[in-house]
C-alpha positions as CSV (number, residue, x, y, z in Angstrom):
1,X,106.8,104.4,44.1
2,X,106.3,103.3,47.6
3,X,109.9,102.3,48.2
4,X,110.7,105.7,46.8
5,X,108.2,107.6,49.3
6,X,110.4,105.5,51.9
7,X,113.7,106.7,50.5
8,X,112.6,110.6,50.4
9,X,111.4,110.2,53.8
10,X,114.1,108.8,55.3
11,X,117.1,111.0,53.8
12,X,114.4,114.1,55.3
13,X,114.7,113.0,58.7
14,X,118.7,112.6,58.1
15,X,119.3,115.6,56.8
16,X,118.5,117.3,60.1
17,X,118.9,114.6,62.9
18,X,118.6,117.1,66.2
19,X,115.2,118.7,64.7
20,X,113.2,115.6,63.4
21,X,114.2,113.6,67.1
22,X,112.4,116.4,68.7
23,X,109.8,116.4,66.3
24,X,108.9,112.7,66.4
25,X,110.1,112.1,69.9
26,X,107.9,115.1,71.3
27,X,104.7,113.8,69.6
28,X,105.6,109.9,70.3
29,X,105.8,111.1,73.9
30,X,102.7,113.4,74.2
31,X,100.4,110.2,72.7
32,X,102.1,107.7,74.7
33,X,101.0,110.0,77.7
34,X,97.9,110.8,76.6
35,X,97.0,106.8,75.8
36,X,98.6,105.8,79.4
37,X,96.1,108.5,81.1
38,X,93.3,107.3,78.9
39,X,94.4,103.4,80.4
40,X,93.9,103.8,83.4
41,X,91.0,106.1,83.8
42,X,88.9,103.4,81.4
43,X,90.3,100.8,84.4
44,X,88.6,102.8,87.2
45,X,85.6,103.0,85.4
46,X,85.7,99.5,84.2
47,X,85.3,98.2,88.2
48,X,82.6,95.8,88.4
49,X,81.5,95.5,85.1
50,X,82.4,91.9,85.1
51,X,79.4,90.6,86.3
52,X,76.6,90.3,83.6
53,X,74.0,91.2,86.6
54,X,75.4,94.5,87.5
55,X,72.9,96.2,85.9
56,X,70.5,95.4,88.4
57,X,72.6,94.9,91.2
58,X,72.7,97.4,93.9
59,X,74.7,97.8,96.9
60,X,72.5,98.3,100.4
61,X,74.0,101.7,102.4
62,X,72.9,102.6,105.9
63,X,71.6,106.2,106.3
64,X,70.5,107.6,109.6
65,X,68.1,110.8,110.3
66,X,67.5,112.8,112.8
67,X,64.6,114.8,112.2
68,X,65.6,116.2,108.4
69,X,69.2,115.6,109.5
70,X,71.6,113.1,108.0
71,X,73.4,111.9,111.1
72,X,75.1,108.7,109.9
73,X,75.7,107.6,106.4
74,X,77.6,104.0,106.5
75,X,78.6,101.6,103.1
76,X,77.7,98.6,105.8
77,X,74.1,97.8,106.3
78,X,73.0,95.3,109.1
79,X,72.8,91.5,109.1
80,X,68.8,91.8,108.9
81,X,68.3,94.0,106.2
82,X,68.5,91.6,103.1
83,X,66.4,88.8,104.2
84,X,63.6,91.5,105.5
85,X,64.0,93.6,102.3
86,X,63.3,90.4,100.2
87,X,60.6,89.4,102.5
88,X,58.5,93.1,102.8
89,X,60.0,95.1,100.0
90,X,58.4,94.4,95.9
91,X,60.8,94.1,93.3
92,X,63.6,92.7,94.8
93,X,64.5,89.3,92.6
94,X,67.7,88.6,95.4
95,X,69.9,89.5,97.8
96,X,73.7,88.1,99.1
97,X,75.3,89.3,102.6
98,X,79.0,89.8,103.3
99,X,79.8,89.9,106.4
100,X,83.6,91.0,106.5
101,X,83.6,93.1,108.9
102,X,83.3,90.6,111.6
103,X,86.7,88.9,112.3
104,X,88.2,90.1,109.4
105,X,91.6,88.8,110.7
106,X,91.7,84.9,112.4
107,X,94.0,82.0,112.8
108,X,94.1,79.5,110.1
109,X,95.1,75.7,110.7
110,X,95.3,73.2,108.7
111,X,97.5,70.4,110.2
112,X,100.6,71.2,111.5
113,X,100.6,74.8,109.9
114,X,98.9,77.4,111.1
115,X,99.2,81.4,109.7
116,X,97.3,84.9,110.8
117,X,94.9,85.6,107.9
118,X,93.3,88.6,106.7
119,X,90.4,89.0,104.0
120,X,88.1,86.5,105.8
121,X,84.5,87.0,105.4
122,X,81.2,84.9,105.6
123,X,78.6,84.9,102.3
124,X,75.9,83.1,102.5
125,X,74.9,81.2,99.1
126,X,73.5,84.5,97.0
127,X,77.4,85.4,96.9
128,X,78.0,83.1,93.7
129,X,73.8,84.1,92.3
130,X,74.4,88.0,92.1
131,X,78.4,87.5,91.0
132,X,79.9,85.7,88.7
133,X,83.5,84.8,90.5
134,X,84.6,81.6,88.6
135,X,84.6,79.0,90.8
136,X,87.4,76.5,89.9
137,X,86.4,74.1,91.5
138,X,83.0,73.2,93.8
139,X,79.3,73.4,93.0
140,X,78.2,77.3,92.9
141,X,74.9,76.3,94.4
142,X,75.8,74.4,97.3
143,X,79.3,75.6,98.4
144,X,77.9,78.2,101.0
145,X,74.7,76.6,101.5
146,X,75.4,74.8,105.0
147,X,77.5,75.3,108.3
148,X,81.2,74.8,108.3
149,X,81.9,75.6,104.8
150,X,84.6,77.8,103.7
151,X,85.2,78.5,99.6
152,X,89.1,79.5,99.4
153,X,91.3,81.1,96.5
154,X,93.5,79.9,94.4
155,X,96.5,81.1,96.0
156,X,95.4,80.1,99.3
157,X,95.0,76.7,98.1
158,X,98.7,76.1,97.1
159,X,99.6,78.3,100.4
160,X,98.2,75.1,102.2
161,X,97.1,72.3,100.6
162,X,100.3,72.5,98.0
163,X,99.6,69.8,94.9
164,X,97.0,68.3,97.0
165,X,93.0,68.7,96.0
166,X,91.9,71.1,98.6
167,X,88.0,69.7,98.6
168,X,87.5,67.8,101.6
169,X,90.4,69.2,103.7
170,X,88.9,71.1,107.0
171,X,90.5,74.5,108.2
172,X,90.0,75.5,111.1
173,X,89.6,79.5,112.0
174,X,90.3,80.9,115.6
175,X,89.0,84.5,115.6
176,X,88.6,86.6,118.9
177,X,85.0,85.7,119.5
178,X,84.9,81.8,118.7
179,X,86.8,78.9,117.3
180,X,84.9,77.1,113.6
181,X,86.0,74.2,111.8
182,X,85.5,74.7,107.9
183,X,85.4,72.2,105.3
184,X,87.0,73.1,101.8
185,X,83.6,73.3,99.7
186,X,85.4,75.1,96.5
187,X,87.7,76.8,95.1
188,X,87.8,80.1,93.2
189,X,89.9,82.5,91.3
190,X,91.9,85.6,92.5
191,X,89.4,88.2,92.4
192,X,90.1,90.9,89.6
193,X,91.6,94.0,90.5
194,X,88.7,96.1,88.9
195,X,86.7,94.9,92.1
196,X,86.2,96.5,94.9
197,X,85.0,92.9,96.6
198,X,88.1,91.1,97.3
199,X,88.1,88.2,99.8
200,X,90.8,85.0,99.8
201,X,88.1,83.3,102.3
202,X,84.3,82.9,102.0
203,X,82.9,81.3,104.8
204,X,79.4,80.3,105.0
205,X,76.8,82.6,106.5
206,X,75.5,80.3,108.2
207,X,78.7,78.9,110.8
208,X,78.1,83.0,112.1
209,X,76.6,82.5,115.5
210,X,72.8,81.8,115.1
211,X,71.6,84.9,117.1
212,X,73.3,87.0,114.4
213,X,72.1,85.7,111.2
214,X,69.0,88.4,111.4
215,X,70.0,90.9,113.9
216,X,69.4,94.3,113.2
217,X,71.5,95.9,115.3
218,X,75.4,94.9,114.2
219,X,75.6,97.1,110.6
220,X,78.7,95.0,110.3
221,X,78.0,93.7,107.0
222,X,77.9,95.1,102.7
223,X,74.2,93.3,101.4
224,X,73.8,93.5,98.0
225,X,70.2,93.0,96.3
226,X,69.4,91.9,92.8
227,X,66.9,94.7,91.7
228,X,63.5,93.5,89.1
229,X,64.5,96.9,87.1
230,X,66.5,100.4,88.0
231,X,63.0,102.1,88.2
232,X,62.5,100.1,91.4
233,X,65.4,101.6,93.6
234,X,63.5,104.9,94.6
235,X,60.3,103.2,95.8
236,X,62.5,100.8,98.2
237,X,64.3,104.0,99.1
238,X,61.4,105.4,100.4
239,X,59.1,101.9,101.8
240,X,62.3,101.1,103.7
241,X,62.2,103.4,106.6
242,X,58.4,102.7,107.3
243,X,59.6,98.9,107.1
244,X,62.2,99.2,109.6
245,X,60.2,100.5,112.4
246,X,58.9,96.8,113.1
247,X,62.6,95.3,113.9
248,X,63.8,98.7,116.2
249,X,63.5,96.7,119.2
250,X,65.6,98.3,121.6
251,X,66.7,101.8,122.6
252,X,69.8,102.6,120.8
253,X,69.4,104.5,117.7
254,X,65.6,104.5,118.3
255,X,65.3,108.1,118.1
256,X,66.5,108.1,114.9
257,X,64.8,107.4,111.4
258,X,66.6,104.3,110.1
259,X,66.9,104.5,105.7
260,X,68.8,102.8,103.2
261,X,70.1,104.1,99.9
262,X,70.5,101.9,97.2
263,X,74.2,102.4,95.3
264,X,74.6,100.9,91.6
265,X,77.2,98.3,92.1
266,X,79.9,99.9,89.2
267,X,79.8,103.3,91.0
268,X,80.4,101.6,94.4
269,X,84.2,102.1,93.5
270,X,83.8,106.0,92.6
271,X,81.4,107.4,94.9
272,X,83.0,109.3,98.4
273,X,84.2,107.3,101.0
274,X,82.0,106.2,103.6
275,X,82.2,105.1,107.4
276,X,83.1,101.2,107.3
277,X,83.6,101.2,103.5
278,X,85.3,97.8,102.3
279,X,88.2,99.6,100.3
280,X,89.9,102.6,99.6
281,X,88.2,104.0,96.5
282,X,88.9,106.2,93.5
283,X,87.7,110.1,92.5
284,X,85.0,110.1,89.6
285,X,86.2,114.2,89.7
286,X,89.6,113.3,89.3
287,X,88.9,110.6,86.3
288,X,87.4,113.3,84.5
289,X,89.9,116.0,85.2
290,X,92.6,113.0,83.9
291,X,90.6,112.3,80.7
292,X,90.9,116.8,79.9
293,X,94.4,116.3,80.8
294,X,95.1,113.4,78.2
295,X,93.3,115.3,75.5
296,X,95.2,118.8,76.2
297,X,98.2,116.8,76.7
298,X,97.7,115.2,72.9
299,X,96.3,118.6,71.6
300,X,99.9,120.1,72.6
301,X,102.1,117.4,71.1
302,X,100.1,117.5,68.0
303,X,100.5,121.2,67.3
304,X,103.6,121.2,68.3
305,X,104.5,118.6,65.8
306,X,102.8,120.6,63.0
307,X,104.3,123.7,63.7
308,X,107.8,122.1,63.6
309,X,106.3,120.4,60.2
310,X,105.4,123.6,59.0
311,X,108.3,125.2,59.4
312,X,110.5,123.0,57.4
313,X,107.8,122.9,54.9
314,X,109.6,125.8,52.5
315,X,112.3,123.5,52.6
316,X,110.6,120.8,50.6
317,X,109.1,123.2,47.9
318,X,111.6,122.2,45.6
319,X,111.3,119.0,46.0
320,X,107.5,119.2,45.2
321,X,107.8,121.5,42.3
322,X,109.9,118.7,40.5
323,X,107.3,115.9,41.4
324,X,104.8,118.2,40.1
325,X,107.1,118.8,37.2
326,X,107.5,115.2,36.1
327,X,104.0,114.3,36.9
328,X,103.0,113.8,40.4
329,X,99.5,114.5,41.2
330,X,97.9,116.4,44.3
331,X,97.0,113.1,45.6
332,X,100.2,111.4,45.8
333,X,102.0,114.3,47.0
334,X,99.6,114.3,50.1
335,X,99.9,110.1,50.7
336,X,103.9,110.8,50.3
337,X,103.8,113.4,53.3
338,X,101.4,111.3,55.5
């Protein structure tokens, strides 16, 4: 029966060659669309989700007011603000500091070879508690944990090191300001591409220069805290400002009321662009004007198909009067047209 469904269906689409590759090819090409759209919009929503924290984690932004006035609104925050948010502020579990935006591009040598690099930033050892980049090789707890550490990528490792174990081996980075040696303390995958943190270099917070490590007045780095519960992120929104007026020690931006506001860490990626943000990110209003467009997009190529279908159907009356005729019932008459 089945292999006569087949036969039926195939002579149909012979009969009239021109009409049923429109008919198929229309609809095959209005799902493929639709699916492709669907793709990619569940990838830009998918950023950061890797990370079985990110429920909890939230990403430390800079605000600045003037009276009622939002004057500055930066995705950096300072190099003081984690370790004093931790220490004055209930219900934060942890906190990790990036700081990439200090000499983001250096000299790398190793040996005889040395190449400009970009991506460089320092983490001190919360990096590898809050996300869960797999480390290939190194202990997560100790790799950032001291001066003159650096945690490299994969690809970085055969760049320099070739077939040889990178652990051990000292870099050394020449950046405008000074001049570090770095021993090779681990290694760790490329960083996905549904993250908007992507570095080929971690070095340790802690090889910054020491008068930097707390100081509030450089916003030159992305702090990320480890929230007890969601609930939480309004009250530190609100204790922060009254925190802050302890560490405004000099005159620049000391007229101005100095705030924070706590982003979830998988809508970092889809929220507007800010001053100093770390990448270029996507449109949650576009996303969702894709998602109508796959659906309309499918809607069309599915009517369109029927209509065609329909309009053949008279066609193939005779041919389901016979089946009738010789015993076909309702049921297999619908399973031989699906």
């Amino acid at each position: 029966m089945i292999g006569n469904y087949w036969n039926s269906t195939w002579r149909n689409l012979m009969k009239r060659k021109r009409f049923s590759f429109i008919n198929i090819a229309g609809l095959a090409i209005g799902m493929a669309s639709a699916l492709l759209i669907l793709t990619y919009v569940i990838f830009e929503f998918s950023y950061d989700k890797m990370h079985t924290k990110h429920a909890n984690i939230y990403r430390v932004q800079s605000t600045f007011h003037e009276g009622e006035v939002l004057t500055d609104y930066w995705a950096s925050s300072s190099f003081g603000y984690g370790s004093a948010m931790k220490e004055h502020l209930a219900g934060i579990e942890d906190y990790t500091r990036i700081a990439s935006l200090w000499q983001p591009e250096q000299l790398v040598k190793y040996g005889n070879l040395t190449l400009r690099e970009n991506q460089i930033a320092y983490a001190d050892p919360g990096f590898f508690r809050l996300f869960d980049f797999e480390l290939l090789k190194g202990d997560r707890n100790t790799c950032l944990s001291m001066p003159g550490q650096v945690v490299i990528t994969e690809r970085i490792a055969r760049k320099y090191f070739k077939d040889e174990d990178p652990l051990g081996k000292i870099l050394v980075f020449t950046g405008t300001y000074d001049k570090v040696s770095c021993e090779v303390t681990g290694v760790m995958k490329e960083m996905p591409s549904n993250s908007h943190i992507h570095y080929s270099f971690l070095i340790s917070y802690q090889s910054l220069p020491l008068y930097m490590h707390e100081y509030w007045y450089k916003h030159e780095a992305y702090t990320y805290v480890l929230l007890e519960s969601p609930e939480r992120k309004a009250e530190i929104e609100r204790e922060f400002p009254a925190m802050a007026e302890k560490y405004k020690t000099e005159e620049a931006l000391k007229n101005k009321r100095w705030g924070v506001s706590l982003v979830p860490l998988t809508d970092v990626h889809l929220t507007p662009q800010l001053g100093y943000e770390a990448e270029t990110k996507g449109n949650r209003s576009a996303m969702i004007a894709l998602v109508f467009a796959a659906f309309a997009i499918l809607a069309i190529a599915w009517i369109n198909y029927i209509n065609l279908t329909v309009a053949r159907s008279m066609e193939r009356a005779k041919e389901v009067g016979v089946r009738q005729v010789i015993g076909a019932f309702r049921r297999q008459l619908i399973h031989q047209f699906l």
